[in-house]
N, C-alpha and C positions, 0 to 999 in steps of 0.2 A: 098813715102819714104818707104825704106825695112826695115822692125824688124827686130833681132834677134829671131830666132826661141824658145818657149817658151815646155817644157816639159810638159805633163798633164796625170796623172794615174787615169783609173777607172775600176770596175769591173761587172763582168759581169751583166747585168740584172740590172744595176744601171742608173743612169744620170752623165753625165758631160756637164759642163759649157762652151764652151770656149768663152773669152770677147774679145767684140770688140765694139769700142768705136767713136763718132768722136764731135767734137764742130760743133752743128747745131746752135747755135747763132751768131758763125764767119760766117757757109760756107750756112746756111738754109739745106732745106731738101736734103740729096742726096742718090742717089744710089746705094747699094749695094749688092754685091755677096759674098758667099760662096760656095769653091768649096775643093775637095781631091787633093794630089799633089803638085807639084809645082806650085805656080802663075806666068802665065803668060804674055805679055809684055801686054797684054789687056783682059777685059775679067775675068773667071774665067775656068778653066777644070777642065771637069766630073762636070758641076755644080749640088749643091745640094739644092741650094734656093736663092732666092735673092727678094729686092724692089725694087720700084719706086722713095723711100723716105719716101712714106707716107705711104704704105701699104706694105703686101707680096704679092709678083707675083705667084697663089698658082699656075700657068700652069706650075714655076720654079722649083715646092720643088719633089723631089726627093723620098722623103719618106717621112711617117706622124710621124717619129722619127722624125727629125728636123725641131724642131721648135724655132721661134725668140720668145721669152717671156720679152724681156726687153721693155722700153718703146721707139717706133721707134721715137717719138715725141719729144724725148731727146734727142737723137742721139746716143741712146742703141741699137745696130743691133747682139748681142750678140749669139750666137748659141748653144741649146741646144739638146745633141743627148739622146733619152731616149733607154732605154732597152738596154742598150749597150751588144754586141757582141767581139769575138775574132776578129772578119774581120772588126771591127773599128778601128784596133789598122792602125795608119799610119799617114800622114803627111795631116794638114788644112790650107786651107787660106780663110782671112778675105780682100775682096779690098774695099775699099771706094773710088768712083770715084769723084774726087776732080778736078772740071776744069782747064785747063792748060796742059800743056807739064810736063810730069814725076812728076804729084803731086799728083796723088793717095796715100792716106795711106794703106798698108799692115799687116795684123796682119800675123804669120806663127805660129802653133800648132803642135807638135809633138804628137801624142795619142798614147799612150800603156794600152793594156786592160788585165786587170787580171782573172783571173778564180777565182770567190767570195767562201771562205772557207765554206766547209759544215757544217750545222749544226747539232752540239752532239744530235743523240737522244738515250735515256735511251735504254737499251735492254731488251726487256720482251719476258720470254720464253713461247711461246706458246703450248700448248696442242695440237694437230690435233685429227678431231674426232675420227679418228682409236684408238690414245693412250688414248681418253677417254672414250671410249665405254671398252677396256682393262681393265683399272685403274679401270671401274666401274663392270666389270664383277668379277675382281679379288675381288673387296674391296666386293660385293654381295657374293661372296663363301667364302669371310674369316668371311663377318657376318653369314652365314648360318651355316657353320662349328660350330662359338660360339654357336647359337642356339643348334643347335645338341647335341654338347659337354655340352651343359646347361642342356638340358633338362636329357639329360643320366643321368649327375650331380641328376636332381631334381627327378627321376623315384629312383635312387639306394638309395637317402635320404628315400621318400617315402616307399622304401620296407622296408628298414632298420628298420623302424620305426615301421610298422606291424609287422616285425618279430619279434622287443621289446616287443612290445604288447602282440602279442602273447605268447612271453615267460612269460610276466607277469602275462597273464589268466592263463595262463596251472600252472606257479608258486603258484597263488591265490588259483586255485580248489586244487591243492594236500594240500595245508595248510587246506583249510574247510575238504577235504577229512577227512587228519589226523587228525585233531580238534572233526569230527564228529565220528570217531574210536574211540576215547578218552570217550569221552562223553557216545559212545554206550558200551565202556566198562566199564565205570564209575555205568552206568544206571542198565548194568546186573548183576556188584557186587554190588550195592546196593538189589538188587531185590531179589540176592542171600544169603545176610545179611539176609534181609526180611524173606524171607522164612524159613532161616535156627531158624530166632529167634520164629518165628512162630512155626514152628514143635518142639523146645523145648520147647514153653508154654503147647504147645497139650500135649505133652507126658506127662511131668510133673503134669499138672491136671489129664489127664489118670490116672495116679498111685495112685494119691492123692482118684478118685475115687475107686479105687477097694480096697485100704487099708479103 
């Protein structure tokens, strides 16, 4: 008997199914083919695998994409194409050879095969060693420059600071300088007191002696 032909979408690099089925309790085990195309009056074209009933005929299969996974024991002759392709995409039949004049069962498959959407991946910008070995040369002369710029910085503190100092020795010796003027002028009018009171004791007795 003919089906109506049955539509079936997959994508790429994926599996599809297509079922084909028959009552091995009514007919027992029997025969079957799968082939691309139209089926014809006998037979399957371009076959792609078939049994005996009981097994698959591996001298039939075509490719190691199609394979029967269902149970042949049940009367599951079901056809599965793995890793599917764009050059999948096209027309299946299923014949179940059913004894008698035109009593084959027929399954018919229309296959359309899609191009599988890619997946998002995050964008991450990469460096190349050229613009790291850059990046690293520049960031090395902007540290070295700081340095530089640092130490100039810590040289002109440092003088700075000497020359504070220095101002404040040279400031310190003029004050003892002058302190010590002071004192030596201090010392020689007293000395000068001294003496002057001295030479009027002298003279005054002087006198006192000769009167």
């Amino acid at each position: 008997s003919e089906c109506v032909s049955s539509r079936v979408v997959g994508q790429t690099g994926q599996s599809v199914t297509l079922p084909c089925k028959y009552d091995i309790s009514k007919h027992g085990a029997l025969s079957v083919c799968w082939g691309r195309g139209e089926i014809p009056l006998s037979g399957c074209g371009d076959l792609l695998v078939s049994t005996d009933g009981h097994r698959v005929k591996e001298e039939t299969r075509a490719s190691s994409r199609y394979q029967l996974l269902g149970r042949l024991d049940a009367g599951d002759v079901s056809l599965t194409i793995l890793n599917l392709t764009e050059t999948d995409t096209g027309r299946y039949g299923c014949r179940v050879d059913i004894p008698g004049w035109f009593n084959d069962d027929k399954h018919v498959f229309d296959v359309s095969v899609e191009k599988a959407p890619q997946t998002n991946t995050s964008t991450t910008n990469t460096v190349t060693p050229a613009a790291q070995t850059t990046a690293g040369d520049t960031a090395g002369t902007t540290q070295h420059r700081h340095v530089v710029d640092d130490g100039g910085a810590g040289q002109m503190t440092s003088t700075e600071t000497q020359l504070t100092s220095s101002f404040n020795g040279i400031e310190a010796e003029q004050e003892t300088t002058s302190m010590t003027l002071v004192l030596v002028c201090v010392l020689f009018g007293l000395v000068a007191l001294v003496t002057a009171g001295g030479v009027v004791i002298i003279a005054r007795r002087w006198r006192r002696l000769k009167m």
